[in-house]
TIVO-921779 format. One line per 10 residues: number of its first residue (from 1); their letters; for each residue x negated, z, y of N, C-alpha, C. Coordinates in steps of 0.1 Angstrom, whole numbers. Example, Ala and Ser with C-alpha at 12.3 -4.5 7.8 and 13.67 -1.06 7.14 Angstrom:
# residues 2
1 = AS = -132:78:-57:-123:78:-45:-132:78:-33; -128:71:-22:-137:71:-11:-129:79:0
//
This chain:
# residues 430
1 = XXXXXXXXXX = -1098:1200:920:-1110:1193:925:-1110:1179:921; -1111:1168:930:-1109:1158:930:-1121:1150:932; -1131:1144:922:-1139:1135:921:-1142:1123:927; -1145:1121:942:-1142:1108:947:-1156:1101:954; -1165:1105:951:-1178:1101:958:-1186:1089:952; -1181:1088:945:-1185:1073:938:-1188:1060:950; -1197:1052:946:-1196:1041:956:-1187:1027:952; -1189:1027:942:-1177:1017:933:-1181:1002:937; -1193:998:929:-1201:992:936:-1195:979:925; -1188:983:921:-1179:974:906:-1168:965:914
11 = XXXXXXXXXX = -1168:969:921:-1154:964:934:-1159:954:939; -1177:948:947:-1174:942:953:-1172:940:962; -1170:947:975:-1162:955:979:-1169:961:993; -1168:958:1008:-1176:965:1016:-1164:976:1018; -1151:979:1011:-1147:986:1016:-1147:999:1003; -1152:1011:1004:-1150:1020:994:-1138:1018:987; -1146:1023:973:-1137:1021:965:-1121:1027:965; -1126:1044:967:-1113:1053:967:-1105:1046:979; -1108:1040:987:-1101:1034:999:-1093:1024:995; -1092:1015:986:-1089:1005:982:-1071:1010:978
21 = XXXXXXXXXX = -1063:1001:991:-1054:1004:988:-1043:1001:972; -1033:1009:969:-1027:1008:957:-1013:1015:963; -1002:1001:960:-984:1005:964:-985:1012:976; -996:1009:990:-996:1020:1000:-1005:1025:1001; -1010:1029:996:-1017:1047:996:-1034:1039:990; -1040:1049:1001:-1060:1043:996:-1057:1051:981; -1064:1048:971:-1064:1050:959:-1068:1065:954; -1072:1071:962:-1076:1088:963:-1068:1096:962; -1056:1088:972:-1044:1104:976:-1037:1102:967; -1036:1095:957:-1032:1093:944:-1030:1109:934
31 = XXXXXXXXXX = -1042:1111:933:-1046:1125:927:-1043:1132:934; -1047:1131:946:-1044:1146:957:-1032:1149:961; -1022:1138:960:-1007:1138:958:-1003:1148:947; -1006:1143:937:-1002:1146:924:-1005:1163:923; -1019:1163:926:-1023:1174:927:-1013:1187:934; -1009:1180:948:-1004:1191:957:-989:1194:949; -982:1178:944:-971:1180:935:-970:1193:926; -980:1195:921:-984:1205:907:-986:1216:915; -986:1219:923:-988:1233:928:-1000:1242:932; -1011:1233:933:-1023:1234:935:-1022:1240:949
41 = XXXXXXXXXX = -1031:1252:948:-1031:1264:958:-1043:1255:971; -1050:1252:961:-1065:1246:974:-1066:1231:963; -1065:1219:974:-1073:1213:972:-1084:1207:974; -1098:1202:966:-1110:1199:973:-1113:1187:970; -1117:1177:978:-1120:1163:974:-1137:1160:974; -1143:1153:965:-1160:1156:968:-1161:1143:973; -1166:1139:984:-1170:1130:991:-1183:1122:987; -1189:1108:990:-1200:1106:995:-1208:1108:1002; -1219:1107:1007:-1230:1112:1019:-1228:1102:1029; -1219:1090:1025:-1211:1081:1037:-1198:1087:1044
51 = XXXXXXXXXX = -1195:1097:1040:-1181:1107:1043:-1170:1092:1045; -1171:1086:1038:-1165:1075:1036:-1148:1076:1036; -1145:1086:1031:-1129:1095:1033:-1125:1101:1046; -1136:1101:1058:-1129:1109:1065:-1115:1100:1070; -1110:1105:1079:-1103:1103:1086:-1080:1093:1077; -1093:1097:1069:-1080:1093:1053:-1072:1101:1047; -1081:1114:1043:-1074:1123:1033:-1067:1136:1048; -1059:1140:1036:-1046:1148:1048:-1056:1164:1053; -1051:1168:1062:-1058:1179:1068:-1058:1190:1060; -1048:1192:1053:-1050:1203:1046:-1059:1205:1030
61 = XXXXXXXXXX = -1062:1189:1027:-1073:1186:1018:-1089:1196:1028; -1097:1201:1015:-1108:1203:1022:-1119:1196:1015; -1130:1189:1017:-1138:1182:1015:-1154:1189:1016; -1157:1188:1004:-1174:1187:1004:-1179:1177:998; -1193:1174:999:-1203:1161:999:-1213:1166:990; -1212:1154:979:-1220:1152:969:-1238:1144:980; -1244:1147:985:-1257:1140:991:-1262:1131:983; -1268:1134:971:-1269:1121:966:-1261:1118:952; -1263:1106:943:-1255:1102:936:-1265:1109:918; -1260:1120:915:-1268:1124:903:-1255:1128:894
71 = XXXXXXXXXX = -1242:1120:892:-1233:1125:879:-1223:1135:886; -1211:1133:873:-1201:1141:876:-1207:1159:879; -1212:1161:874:-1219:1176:874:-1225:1179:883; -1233:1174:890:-1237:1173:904:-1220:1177:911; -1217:1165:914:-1205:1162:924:-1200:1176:921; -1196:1182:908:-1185:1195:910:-1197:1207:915; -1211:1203:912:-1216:1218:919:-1220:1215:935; -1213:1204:945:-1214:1203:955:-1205:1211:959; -1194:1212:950:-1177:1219:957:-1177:1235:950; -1187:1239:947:-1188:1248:941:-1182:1260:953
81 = XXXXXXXXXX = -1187:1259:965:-1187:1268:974:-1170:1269:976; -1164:1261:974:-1149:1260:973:-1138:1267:962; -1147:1273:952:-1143:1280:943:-1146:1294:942; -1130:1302:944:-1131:1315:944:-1132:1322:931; -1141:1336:931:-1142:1342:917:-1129:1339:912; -1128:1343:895:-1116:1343:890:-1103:1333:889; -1109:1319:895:-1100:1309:899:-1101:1299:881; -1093:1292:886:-1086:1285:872:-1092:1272:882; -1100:1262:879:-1101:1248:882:-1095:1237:878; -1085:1228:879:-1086:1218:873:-1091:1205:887
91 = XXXXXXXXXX = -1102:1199:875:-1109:1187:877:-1103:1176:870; -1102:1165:889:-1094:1150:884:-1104:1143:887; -1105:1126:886:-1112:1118:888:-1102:1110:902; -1110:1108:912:-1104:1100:924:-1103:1086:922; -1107:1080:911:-1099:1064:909:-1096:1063:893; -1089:1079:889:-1081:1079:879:-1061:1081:887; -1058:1071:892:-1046:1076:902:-1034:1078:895; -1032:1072:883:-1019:1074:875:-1013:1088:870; -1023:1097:872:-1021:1111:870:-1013:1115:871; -1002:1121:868:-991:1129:875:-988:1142:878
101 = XXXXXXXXXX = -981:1146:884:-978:1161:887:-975:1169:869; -971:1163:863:-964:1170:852:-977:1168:838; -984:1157:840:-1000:1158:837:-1007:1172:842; -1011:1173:848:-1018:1181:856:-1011:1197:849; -999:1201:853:-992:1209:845:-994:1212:833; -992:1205:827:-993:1202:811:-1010:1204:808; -1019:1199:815:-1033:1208:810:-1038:1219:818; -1033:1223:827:-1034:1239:832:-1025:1249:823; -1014:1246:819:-1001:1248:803:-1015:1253:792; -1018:1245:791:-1022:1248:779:-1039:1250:776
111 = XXXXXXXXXX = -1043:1252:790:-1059:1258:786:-1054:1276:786; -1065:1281:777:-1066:1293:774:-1077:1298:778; -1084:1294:785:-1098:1302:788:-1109:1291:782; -1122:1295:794:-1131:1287:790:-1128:1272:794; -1130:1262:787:-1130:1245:794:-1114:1242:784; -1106:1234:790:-1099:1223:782:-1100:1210:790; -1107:1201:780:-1102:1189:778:-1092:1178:777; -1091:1175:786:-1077:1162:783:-1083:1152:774; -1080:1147:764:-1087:1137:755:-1075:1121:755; -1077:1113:752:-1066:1098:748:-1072:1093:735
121 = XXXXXXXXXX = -1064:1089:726:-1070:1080:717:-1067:1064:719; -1075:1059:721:-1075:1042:724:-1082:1035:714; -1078:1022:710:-1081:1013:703:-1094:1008:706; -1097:1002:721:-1106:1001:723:-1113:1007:735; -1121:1019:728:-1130:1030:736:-1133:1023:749; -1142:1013:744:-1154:1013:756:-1165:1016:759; -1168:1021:775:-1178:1031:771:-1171:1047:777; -1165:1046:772:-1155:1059:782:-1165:1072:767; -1168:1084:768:-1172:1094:767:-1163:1099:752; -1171:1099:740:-1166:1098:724:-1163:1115:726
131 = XXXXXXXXXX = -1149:1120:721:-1152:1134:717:-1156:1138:703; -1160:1150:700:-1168:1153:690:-1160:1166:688; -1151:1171:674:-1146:1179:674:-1155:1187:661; -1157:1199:665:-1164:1208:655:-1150:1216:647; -1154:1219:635:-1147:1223:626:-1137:1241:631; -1148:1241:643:-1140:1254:650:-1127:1254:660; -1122:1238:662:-1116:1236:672:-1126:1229:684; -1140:1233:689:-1144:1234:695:-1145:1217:697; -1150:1215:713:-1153:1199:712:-1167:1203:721; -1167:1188:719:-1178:1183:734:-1181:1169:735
141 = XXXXXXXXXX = -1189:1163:741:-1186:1154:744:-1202:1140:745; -1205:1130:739:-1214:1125:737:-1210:1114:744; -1218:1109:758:-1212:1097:769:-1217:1081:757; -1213:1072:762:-1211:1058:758:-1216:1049:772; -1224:1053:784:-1224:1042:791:-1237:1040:790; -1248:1044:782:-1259:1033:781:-1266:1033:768; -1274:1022:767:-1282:1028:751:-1288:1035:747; -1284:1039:739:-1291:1055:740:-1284:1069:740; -1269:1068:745:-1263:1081:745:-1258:1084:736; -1252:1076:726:-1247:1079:713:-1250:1068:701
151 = XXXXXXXXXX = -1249:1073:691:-1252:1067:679:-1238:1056:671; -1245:1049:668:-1229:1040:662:-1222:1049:655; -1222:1055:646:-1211:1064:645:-1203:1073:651; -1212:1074:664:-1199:1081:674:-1194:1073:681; -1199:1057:684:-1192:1053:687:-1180:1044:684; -1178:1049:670:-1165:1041:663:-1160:1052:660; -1159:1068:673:-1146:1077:674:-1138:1066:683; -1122:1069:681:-1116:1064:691:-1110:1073:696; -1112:1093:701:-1107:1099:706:-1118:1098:716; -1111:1099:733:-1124:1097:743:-1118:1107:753
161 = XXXXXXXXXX = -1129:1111:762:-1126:1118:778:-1118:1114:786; -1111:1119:793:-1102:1113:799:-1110:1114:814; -1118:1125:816:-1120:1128:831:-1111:1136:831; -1107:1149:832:-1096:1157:836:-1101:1168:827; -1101:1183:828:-1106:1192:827:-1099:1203:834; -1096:1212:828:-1092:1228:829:-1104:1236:831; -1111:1244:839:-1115:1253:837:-1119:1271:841; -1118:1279:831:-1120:1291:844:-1132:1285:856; -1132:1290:864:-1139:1293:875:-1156:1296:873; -1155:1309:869:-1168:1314:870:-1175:1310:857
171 = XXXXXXXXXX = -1171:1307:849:-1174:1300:835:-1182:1288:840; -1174:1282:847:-1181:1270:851:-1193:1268:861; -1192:1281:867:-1205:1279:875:-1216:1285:867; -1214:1292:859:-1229:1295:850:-1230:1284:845; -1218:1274:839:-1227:1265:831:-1234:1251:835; -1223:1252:849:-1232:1241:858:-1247:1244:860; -1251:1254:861:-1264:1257:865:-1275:1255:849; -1268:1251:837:-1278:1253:825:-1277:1239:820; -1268:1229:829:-1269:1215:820:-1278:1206:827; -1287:1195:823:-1298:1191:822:-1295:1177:823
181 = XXXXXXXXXX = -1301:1166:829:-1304:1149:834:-1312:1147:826; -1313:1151:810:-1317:1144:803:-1308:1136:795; -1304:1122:798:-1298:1109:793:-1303:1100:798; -1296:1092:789:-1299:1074:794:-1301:1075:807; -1289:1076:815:-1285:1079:829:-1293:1083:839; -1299:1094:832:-1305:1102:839:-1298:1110:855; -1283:1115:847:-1274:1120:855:-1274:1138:848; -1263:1141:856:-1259:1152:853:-1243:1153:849; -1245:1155:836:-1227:1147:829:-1218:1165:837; -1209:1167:839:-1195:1174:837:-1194:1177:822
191 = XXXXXXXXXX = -1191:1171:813:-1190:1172:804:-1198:1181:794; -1210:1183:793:-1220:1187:789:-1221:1202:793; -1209:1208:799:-1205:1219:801:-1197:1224:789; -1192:1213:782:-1183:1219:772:-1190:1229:759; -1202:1221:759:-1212:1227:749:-1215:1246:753; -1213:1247:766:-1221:1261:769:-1204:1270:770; -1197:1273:771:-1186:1277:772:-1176:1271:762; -1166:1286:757:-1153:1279:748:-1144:1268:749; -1144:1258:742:-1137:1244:746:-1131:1240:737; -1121:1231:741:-1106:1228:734:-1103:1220:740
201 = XXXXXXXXXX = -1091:1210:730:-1091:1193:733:-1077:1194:739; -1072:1191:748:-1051:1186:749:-1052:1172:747; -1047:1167:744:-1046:1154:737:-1035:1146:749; -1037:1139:755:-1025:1128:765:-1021:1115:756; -1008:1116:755:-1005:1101:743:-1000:1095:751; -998:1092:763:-995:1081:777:-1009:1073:780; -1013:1064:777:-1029:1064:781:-1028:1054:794; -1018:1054:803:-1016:1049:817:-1017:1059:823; -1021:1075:820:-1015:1084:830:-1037:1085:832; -1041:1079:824:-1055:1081:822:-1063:1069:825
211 = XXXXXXXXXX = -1059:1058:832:-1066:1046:836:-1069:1046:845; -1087:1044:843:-1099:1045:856:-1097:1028:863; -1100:1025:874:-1100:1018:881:-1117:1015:885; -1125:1008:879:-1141:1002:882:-1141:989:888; -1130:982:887:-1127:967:889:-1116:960:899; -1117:951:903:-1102:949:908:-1092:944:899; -1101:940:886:-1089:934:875:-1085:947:871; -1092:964:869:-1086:975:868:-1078:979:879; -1079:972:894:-1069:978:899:-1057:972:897; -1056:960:895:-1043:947:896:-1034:954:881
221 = XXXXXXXXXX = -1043:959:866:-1037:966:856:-1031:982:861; -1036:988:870:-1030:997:877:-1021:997:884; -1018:988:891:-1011:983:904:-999:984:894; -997:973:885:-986:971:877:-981:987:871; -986:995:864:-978:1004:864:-973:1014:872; -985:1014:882:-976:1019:896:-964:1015:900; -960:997:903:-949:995:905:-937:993:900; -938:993:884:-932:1000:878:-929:1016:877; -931:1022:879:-933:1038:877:-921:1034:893; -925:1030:904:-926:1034:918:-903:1021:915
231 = XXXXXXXXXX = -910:1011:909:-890:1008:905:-882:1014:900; -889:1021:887:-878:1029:877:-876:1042:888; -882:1051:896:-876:1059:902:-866:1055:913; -866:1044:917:-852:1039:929:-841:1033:920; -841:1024:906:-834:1027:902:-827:1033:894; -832:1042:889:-822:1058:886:-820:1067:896; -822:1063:907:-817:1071:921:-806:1060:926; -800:1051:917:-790:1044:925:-792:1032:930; -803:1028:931:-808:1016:940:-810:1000:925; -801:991:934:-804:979:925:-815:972:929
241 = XXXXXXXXXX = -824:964:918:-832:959:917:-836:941:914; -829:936:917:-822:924:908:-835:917:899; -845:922:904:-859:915:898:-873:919:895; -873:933:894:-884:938:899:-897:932:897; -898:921:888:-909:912:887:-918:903:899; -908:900:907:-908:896:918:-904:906:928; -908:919:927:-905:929:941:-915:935:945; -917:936:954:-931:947:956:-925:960:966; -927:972:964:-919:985:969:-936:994:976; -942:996:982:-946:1005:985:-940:1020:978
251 = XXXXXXXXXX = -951:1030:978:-955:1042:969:-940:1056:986; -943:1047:996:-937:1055:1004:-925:1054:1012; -921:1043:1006:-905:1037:1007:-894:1046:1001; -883:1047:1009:-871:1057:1007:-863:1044:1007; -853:1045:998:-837:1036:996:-830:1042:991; -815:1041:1001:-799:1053:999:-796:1044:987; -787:1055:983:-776:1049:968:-766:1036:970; -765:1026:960:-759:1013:965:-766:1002:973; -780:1005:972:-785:993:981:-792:986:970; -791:972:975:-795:959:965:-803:952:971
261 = XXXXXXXXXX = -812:950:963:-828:947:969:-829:938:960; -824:926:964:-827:907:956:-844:905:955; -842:892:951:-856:891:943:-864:882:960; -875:883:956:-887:882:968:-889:892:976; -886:904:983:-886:910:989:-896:916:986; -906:922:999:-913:932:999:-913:942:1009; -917:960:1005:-909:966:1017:-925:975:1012; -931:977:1029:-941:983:1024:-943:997:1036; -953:1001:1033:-955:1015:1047:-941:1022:1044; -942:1029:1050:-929:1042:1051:-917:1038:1057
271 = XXXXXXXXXX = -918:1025:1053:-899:1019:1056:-889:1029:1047; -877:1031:1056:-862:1038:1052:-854:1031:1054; -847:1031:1040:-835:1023:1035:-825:1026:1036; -817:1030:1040:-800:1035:1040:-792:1029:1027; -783:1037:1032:-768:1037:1015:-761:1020:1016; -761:1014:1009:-750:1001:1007:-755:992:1016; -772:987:1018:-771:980:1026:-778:968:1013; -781:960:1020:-783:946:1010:-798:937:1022; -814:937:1010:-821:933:1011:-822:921:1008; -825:906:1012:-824:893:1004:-839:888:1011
281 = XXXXXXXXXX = -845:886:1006:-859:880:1005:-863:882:1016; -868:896:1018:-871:897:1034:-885:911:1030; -896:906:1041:-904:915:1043:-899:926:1052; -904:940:1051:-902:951:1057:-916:960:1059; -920:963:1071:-930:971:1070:-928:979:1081; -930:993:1075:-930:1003:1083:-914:1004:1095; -904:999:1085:-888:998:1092:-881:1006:1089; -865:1011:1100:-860:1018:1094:-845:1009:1095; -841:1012:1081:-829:1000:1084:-818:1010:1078; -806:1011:1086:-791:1023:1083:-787:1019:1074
291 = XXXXXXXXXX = -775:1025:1070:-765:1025:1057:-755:1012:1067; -755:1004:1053:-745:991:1057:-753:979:1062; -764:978:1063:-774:971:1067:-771:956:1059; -776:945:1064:-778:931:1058:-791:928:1064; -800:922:1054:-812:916:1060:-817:909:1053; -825:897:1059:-820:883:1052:-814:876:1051; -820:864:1046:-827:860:1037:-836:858:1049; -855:863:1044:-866:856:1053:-868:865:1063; -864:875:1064:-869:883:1076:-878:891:1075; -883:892:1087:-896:902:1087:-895:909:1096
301 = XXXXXXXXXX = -893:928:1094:-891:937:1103:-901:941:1101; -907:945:1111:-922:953:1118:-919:964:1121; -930:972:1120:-935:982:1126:-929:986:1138; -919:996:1138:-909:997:1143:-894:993:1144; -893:985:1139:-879:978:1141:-869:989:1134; -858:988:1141:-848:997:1139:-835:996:1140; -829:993:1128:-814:984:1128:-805:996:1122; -795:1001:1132:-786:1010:1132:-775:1005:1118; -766:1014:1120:-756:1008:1108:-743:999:1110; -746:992:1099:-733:981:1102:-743:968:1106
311 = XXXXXXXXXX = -758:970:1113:-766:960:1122:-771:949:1106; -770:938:1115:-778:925:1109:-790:920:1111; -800:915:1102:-810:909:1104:-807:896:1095; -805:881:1102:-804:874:1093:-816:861:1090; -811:854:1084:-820:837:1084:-831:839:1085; -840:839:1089:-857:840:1098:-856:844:1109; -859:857:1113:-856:865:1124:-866:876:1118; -873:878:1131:-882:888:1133:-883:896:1142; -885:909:1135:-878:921:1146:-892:929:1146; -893:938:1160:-905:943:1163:-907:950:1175
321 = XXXXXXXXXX = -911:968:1169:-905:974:1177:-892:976:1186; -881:978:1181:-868:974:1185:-857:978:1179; -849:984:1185:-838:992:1182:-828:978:1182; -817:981:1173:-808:970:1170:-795:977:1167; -788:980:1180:-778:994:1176:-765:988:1166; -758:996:1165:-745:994:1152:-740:989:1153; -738:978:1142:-728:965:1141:-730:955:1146; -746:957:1157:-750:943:1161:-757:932:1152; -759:918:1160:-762:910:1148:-771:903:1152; -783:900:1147:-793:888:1148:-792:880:1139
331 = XXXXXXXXXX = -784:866:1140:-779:861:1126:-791:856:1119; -797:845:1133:-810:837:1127:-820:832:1137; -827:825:1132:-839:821:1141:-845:827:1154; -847:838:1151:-846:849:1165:-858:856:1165; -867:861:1177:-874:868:1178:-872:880:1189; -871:887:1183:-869:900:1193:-876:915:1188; -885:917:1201:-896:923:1204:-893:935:1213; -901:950:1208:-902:954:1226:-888:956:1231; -877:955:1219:-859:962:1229:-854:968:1224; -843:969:1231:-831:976:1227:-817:973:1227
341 = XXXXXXXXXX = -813:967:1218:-797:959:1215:-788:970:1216; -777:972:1221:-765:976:1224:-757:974:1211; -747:988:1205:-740:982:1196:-734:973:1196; -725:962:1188:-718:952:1186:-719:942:1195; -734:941:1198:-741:928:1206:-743:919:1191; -741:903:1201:-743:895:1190:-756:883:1197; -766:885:1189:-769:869:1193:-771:857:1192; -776:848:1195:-775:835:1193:-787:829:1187; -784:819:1178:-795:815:1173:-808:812:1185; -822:812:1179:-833:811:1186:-828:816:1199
351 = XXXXXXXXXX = -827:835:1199:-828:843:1212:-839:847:1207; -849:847:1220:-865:856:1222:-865:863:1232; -874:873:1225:-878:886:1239:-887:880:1243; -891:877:1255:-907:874:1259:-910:882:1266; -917:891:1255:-925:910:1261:-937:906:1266; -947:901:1261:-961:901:1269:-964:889:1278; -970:894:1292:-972:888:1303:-990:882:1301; -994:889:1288:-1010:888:1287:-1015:898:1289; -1012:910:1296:-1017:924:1297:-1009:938:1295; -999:936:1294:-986:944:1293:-976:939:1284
361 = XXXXXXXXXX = -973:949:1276:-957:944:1269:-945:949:1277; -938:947:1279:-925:949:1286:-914:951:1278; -901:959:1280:-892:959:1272:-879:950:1276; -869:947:1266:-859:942:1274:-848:951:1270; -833:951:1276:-824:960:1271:-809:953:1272; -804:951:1264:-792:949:1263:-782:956:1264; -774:959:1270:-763:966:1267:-751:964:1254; -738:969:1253:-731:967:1244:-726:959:1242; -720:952:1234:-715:939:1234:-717:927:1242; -731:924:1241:-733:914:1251:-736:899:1236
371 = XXXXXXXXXX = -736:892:1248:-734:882:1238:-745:868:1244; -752:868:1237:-761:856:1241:-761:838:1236; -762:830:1240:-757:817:1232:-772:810:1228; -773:803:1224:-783:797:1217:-796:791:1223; -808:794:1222:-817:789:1226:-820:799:1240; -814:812:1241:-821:821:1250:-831:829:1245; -839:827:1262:-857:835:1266:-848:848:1274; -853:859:1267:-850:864:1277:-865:874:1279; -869:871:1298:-882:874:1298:-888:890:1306; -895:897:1296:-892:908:1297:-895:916:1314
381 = XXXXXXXXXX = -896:925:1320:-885:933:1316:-873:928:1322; -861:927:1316:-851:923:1321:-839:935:1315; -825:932:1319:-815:941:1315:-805:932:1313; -796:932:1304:-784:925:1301:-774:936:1304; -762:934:1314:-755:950:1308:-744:947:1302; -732:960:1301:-724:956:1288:-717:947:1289; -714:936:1280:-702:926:1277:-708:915:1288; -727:916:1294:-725:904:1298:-733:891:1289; -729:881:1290:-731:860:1286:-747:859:1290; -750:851:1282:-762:841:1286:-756:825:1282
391 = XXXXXXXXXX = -759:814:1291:-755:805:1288:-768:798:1276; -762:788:1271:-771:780:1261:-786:773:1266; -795:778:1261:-807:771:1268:-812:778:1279; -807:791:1286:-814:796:1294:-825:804:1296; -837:807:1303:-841:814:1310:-840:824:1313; -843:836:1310:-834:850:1321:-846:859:1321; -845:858:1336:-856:862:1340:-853:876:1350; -841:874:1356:-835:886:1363:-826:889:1356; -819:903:1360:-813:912:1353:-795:905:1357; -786:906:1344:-773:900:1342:-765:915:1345
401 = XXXXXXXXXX = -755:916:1352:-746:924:1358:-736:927:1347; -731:937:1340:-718:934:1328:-712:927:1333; -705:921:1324:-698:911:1322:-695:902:1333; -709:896:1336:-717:886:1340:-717:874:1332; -721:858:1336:-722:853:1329:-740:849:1332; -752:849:1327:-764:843:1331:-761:827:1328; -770:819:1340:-771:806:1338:-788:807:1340; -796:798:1331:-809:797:1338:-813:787:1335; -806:775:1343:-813:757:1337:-811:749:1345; -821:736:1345:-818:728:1355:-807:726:1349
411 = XXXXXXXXXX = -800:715:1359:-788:707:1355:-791:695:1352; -783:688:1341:-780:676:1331:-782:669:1342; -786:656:1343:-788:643:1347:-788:633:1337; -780:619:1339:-786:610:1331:-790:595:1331; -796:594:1330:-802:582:1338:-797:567:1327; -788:561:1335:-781:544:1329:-791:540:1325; -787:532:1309:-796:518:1313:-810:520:1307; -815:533:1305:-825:542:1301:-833:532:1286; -823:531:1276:-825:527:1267:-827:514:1264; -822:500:1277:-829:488:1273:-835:490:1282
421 = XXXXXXXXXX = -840:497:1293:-856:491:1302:-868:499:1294; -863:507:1282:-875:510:1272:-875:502:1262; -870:495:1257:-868:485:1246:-884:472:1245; -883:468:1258:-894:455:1262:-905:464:1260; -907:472:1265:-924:481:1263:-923:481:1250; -916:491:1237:-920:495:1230:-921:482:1219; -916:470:1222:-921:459:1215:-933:455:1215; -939:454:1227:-951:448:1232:-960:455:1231; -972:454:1223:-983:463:1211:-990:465:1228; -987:460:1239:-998:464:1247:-995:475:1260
//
């Protein structure tokens, strides 16, 4: 059960908080990732009465709604209906995202019945929730977010709640029903269940796998060990990194063994990287680029773009929607849109697709080995076929025959003399 109905009004923010993206992903499926990782039979996410998640979380997530905003304990007895007799619960927090599959594990491991607690010891608490351990083992839990919840001596415990929780099932629904909105808050804590049922502490000595996000300066401290977490797994899968200070990787990026990803580069959305290919300061979003690939320096592949193997993306060249078959090459200054390159086509500096008319995009198609020369439009829909030329500076507006040559320009003129009958004007201020 995944905690996400918060409004996260700490953000700033007309966009919900759990929405707030992180390496990819709105900040929610974070847990519910992790969650499904661990082996979790049902997941349930508790919503706002803004159903502010819909159309986010994956279909096989089921979702109930907290109506109004009265505390963690509220929120889990909205999802109550979602819990079968005799079930084992564990409860996450939805802008706790660093959680892991093997977290999660590790406190279902080791509850025994009744509540377990995930606890952290931090230097500096906060107001994050003091644990209180009785001499039986037993804990529970005295909150810290207003005056009045706890006394200075509990608040100079440094063992605190993490938000995460083991519990049987039906344990938990008697005791939801006997805890009480008397606090500061005037909420209904989760916690405060510990007291009515057998409870026990697991202790987390990672205290990143347990960082709440209320802030954007909490998400930007987030973010960083996500992308860390998200480099160290492509580098021990083979992938070079030359900088990861300067790299930004999306949470849903794939890269083959032997590929080197230079410093600037960002590759986001569910871009695929192939074996031995070489990134150099180039954006990628939502691309799929083969084994043997070159891209860069300064490119930017879009949504869509799709460079076979052996294919090039070079200089500042922008690719979009567009297949770029094997061995072909866009060295530089190129915009190509809306096509389809033919293997071991090469083109010419500043070649463009011109796909949209203003109402329609259009495709163009190249055949194989065609070869274009510099400063070609080619205007969509058009066809190049195999092995045919575009001359320098052209137009192509109709379709080139293989191994054709296209011409599309006026012809050179040049006018004598040009340059002293401009001379006397540009002296004379008038």
């Amino acid at each position: 059960m995944i905690l996400a109905a918060g409004e996260g009004t700490r953000m700033r923010s007309a966009t919900p908080k759990m929405l707030h993206e992180l390496c990819g992903r709105a900040l929610v499926l974070w847990p519910v990732l992790a969650a499904r990782e661990a082996g979790a039979d049902r997941i349930v996410v508790v919503d706002g009465p803004r159903r502010a998640l819909a159309g986010t979380l994956p279909e096989w997530v089921a979702v109930a709604v907290q109506e109004e905003q009265r505390g963690t304990g509220d929120a889990v007895r909205a999802a109550l209906a979602h819990i079968e007799p005799g079930s084992r619960v564990v409860v996450l927090m939805g802008d706790v995202p660093l959680v892991t599959a093997a977290a999660i594990e590790a406190l279902a491991g080791a509850h025994e019945g009744g509540a377990t607690m995930a606890t952290m010891v931090l230097d500096e608490p906060g107001s994050y929730g003091r644990v209180l351990r009785a001499s039986d083992g037993s804990v529970r839990v005295v909150e810290a977010k207003g005056d009045g919840d706890a006394t200075a001596e509990q608040l100079a415990i440094r063992e605190v709640n993490t938000g995460m929780f083991c519990f049987d099932g039906d344990a938990l629904r008697r005791a939801l029903g006997q805890i009480t909105a008397d606090n500061a808050q005037s909420e209904f804590y989760l916690p405060d269940v510990l007291a009515l049922m057998a409870s026990r502490a697991h202790v987390v000595f990672d205290p990143a796998l347990t960082l709440g996000v209320n802030d954007r300066a909490d998400l930007a401290v987030v973010r960083a060990h996500a992308q860390h977490r998200i480099h160290v797994h492509h580098m021990r899968n083979g992938v070079t990194i030359v900088d990861p200070l300067s790299t930004t990787i999306d949470a849903g990026v794939t890269i083959g063994q032997d590929t080197t990803i230079e410093p600037g580069t960002s590759l986001r959305g569910p871009t695929a990287i192939g074996e031995r290919c070489t990134i150099r300061h180039s954006y990628l979003d939502s691309a799929t680029v083969g084994d043997g690939v070159s891209v860069g320096p300064f490119a930017y592949l879009r949504p869509g773009a799709h460079l076979k193997a052996g294919a090039k993306a070079g200089t500042f060249v922008e690719i979009k929607n567009a297949v770029i078959g094997e061995n072909a090459k866009v060295p530089h200054l190129s915009y190509i849109g809306d096509a389809d390159v033919g293997a071991g086509s090469n083109l010419g500096a500043a070649t463009i697709t011109a796909n949209y008319d203003g109402k329609t995009k259009h495709r163009t198609t190249l055949g194989e080995g065609v070869r274009t020369s510099v400063d070609t439009t080619l205007v969509a829909p058009v066809t190049l076929g195999d092995g045919a030329y575009t001359a320098a500076g052209s137009v192509i507006t109709d379709d080139v025959p293989p191994g054709a040559l296209g011409v599309a320009r006026a012809r050179q003129s040049n006018i004598e003399g040009y340059a002293e009958r401009k001379a006397p004007k540009e002296r004379d201020p008038r």
